[in-house]
C-alpha positions in Angstrom: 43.6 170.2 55.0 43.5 166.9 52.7 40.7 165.4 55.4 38.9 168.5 55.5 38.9 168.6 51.2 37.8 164.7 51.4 35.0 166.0 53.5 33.8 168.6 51.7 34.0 166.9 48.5 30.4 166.4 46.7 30.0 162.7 47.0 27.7 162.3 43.5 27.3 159.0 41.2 30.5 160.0 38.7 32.7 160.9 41.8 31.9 157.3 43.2 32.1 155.2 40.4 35.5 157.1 39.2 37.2 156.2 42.6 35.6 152.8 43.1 35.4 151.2 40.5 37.8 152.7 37.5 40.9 153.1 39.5 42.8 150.1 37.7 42.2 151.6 34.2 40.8 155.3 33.4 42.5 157.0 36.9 45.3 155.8 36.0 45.7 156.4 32.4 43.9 160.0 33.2 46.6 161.4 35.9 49.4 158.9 36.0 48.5 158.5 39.9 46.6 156.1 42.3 42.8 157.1 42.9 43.6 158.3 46.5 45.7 160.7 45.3 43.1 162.0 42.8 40.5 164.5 44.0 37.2 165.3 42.4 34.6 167.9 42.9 30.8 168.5 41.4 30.9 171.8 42.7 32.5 174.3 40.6 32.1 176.8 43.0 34.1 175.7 45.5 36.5 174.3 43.5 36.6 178.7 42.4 36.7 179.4 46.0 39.5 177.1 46.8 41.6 178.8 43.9 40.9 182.3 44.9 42.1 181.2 48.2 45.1 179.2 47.3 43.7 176.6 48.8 44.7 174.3 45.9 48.8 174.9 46.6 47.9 173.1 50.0 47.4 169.7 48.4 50.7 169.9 46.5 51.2 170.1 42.8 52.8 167.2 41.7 51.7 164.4 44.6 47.8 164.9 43.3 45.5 165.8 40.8 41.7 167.6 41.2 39.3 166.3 39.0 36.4 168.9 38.3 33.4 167.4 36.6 32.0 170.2 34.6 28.1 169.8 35.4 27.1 173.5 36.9 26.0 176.3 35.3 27.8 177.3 32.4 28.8 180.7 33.4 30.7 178.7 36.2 32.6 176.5 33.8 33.4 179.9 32.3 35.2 181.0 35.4 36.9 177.6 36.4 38.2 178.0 33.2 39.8 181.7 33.2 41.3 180.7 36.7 43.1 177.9 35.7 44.4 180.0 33.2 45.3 182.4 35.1 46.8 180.1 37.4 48.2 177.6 35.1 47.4 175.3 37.5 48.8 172.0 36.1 47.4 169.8 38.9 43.2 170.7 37.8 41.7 168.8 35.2 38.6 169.8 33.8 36.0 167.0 33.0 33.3 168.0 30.3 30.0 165.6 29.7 32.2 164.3 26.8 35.0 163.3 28.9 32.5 161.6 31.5 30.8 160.2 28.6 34.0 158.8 27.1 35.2 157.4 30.8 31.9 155.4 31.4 32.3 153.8 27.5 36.2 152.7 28.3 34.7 151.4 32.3 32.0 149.5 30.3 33.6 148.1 27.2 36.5 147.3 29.6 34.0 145.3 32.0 32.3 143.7 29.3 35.6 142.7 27.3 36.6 141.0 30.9 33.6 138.8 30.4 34.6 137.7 26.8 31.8 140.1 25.2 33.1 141.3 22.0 32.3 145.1 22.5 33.6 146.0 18.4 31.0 143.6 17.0 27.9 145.3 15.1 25.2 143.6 17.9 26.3 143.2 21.9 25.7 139.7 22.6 25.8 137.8 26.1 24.2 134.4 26.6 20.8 134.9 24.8 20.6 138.6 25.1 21.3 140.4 22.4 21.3 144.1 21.3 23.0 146.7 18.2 25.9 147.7 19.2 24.9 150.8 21.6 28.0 152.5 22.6 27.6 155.6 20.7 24.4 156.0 22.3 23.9 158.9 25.0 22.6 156.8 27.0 25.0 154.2 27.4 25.5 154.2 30.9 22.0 153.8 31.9 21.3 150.7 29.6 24.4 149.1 31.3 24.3 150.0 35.0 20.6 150.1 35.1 19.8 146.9 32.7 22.8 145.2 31.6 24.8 144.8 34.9 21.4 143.9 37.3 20.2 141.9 35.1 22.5 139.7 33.2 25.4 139.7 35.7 23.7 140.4 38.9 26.1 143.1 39.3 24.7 146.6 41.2 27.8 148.4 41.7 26.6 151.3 38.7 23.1 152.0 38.9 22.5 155.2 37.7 18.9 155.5 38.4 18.3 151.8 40.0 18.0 148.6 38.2 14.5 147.6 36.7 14.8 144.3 38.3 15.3 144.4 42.3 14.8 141.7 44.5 10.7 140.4 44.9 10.7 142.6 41.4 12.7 140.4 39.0 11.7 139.0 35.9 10.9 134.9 35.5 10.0 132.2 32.5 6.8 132.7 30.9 6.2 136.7 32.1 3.9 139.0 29.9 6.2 142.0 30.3 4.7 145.3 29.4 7.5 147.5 28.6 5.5 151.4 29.3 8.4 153.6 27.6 10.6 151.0 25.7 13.2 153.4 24.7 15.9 151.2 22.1 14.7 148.2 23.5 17.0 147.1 26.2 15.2 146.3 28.4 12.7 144.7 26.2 15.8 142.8 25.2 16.5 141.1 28.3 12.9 140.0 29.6 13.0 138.0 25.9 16.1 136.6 27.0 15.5 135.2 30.0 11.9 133.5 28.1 8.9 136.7 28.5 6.8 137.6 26.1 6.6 141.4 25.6 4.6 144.7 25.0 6.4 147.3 24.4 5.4 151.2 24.3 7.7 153.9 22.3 5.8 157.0 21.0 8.3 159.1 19.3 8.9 157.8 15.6 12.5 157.3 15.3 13.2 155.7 18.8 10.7 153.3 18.0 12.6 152.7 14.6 15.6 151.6 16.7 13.7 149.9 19.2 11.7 147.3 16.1 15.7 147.0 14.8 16.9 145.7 18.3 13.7 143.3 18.8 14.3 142.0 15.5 16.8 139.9 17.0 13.9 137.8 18.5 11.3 135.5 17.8 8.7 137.8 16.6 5.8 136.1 18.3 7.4 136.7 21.6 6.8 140.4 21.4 4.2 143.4 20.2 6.1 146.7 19.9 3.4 149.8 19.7 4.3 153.2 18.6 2.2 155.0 21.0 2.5 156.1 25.0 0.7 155.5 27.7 -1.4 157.6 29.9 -4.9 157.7 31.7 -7.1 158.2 28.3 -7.2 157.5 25.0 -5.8 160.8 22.5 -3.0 162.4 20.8 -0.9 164.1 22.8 2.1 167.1 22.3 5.5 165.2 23.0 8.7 167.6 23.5 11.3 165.7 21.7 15.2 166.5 22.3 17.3 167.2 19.3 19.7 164.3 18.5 18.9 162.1 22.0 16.9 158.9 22.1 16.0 160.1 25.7 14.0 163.0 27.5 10.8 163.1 25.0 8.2 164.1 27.3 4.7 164.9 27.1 4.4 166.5 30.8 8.1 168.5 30.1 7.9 171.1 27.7 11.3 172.6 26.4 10.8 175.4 23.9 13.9 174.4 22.2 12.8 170.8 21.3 10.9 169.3 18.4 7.2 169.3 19.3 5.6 166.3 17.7 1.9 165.1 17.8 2.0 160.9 19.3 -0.7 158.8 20.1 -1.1 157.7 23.4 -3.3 154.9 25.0 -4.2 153.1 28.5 -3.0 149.9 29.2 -6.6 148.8 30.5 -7.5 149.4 26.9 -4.8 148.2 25.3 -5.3 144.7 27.4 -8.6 144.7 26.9 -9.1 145.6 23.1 -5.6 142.7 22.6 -7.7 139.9 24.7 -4.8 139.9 26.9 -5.3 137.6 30.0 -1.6 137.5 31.9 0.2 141.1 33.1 3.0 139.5 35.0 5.5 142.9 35.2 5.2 146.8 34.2 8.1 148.7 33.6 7.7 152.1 33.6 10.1 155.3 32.8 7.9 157.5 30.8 9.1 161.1 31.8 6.9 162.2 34.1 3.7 160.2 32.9 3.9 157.3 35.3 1.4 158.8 37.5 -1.4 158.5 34.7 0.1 155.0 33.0 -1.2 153.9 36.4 -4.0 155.5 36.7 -5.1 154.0 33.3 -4.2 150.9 34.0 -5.9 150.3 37.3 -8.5 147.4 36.2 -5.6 145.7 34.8 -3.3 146.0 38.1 -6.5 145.1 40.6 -7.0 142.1 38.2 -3.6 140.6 37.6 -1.1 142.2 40.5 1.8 142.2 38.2 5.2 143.2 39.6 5.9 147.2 39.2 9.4 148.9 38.3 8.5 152.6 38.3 10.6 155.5 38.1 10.1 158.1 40.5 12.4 161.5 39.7 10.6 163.2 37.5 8.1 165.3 39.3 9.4 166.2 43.1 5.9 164.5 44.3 6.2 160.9 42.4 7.8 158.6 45.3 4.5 160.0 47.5 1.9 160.1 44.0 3.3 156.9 42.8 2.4 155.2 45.9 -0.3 156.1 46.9 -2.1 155.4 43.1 -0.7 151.7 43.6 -1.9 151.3 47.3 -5.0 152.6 46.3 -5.6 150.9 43.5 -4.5 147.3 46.0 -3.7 147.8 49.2 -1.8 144.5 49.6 1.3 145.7 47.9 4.2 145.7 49.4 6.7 148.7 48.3 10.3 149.7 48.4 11.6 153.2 47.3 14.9 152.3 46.4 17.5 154.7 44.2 15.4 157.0 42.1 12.6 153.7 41.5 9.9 152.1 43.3 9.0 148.0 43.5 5.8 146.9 44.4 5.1 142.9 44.4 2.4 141.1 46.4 3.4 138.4 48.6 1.4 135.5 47.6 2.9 133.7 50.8 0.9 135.6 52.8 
């Protein structure tokens, strides 16, 4: 039974990074056991099956401990949580998006506090990078696995969806950086560490608050922060806009329980052109489902400088096949990895 549970189990990002890499502090503290005798499941309903079939008595009660990591439909939650009361199973503990929340902040400041970072400060600082304290953001565990850890440690072990900087695709000394959906800034923050100059786009009004605060910690001649988007044409668009998030605000998404807010969006072959701008060394891009037309409207600009390319690519089913075939289409001489939920494209000036 226990290999045929191992099997089955749903092998997703939290599971992974609970059992490999927070074993030594949260596991422990969480169920007073090892990881390997700690069990978690995505699935909520077969963790409901598996109860309704007593399957659960066949791990034992007191050597192990399920984990369930609430993320399925509420009405599911609903249930998991009438059978353990019913139950009173002691060995199945219930994870909410608080309690996942809370484990990555104790993994991270933990990691960090390793490292002699003082995580209690009011600004994160390591080497020259430096940033307000974030770790009461939502997205905490992106700016640290995805930026953070890459990028200033070389450390890949917690991507969540895929470091900004991957191999070919890594920021160096004198890059003009655009930054096409700068969120907070962080990783504005670390291409003006390690020497760039930046451009960096945030439509929605009070991410782009947060994001001048964080730059402010730079030379301000090393960056241009604009409070607009970026598409294929030049017009104000409709952004959906989360309640309470610095993340999510779309202009492709539309949730009918969000703010709706009128932003300005741009091209960046305008933009460079109109800001005599004569160097594009590297575009980031995570713009909820606009990356598409960023690229489309900044075609002239990629044919004429070949700049590096970080793109997301999991926000419309179609984007790893759209995404590339804009960029190859635009120059056929880039080479491209789809790697996590990102694609790189560089051109090999070797050959």
């Amino acid at each position: 039974m226990k290999n045929n549970i191992i099997n089955l189990i749903e092998k997703r990002k939290i599971i992974l990074f609970i059992s490999n890499y927070m074993e030594d502090h949260i596991v422990k503290i969480l169920t007073g056991l090892q990881a390997e005798k700690v069990y978690f499941f995505t699935d909520c309903n077969y963790v409901r099956d598996m109860i309704l079939n007593d399957e659960a008595d066949k791990i034992g009660d007191q050597e192990y401990k399920i984990l369930i990591c609430n993320n399925a439909k509420s009405e599911n939650k609903h249930i998991i949580l009438k059978l353990l009361h019913q139950y009173s199973r002691s060995n199945i503990i219930g994870l909410s998006k608080k309690d996942i929340k809370v484990l990555y902040n104790n993994y991270y400041i933990n990691y960090l506090n390793e490292r002699n970072v003082d995580t209690k400060s009011t600004t994160i600082k390591i080497g020259n990078y430096t940033i307000d304290n974030f770790f009461m953001e939502e997205n905490c565990k992106v700016q640290l696995g995805d930026s953070i850890l890459p990028s200033l440690f070389s450390d890949l072990s917690m991507p969540e969806e895929g470091p900004f900087e991957y191999n070919s695709v890594a920021l160096q000394q004198g890059d003009i950086v655009f930054d096409c959906g700068a969120n907070i800034g962080s990783f504005s923050a670390i291409a003006l560490s390690k020497g760039c100059q930046i451009h960096a786009f945030e439509p929605i009004p009070r991410t782009f608050t947060t994001l001048k605060e964080n730059l402010s910690h730079y030379e301000p001649s090393l960056y241009n922060i604009c409070n607009m988007g970026l598409s294929d044409k030049k017009c104000t668009v409709e952004f959906s806009v989360p309640q309470g998030r610095e993340t999510g605000s779309s202009m492709v998404f539309k949730n009918e329980y969000d703010e709706k807010i009128n932003c300005l969006v741009t091209t960046i072959d305008d933009y460079v052109k109109e800001n005599n701008i004569t160097k594009v060394s590297f575009i980031k891009a995570d713009i909820e489902g606009a990356e598409r037309f960023m690229l489309l409207g900044a075609a002239n600009t990629i044919r004429k400088y070949s700049p590096k390319l970080s793109i997301c690519t999991y926000h419309l089913e179609d984007d790893p096949m759209v995404i590339e075939e804009i960029i190859r289409n635009i120059n056929s001489n880039y080479i491209i990895e789809h790697k996590w939920l990102k694609l790189y494209a560089y051109i090999d000036d070797d050959h």
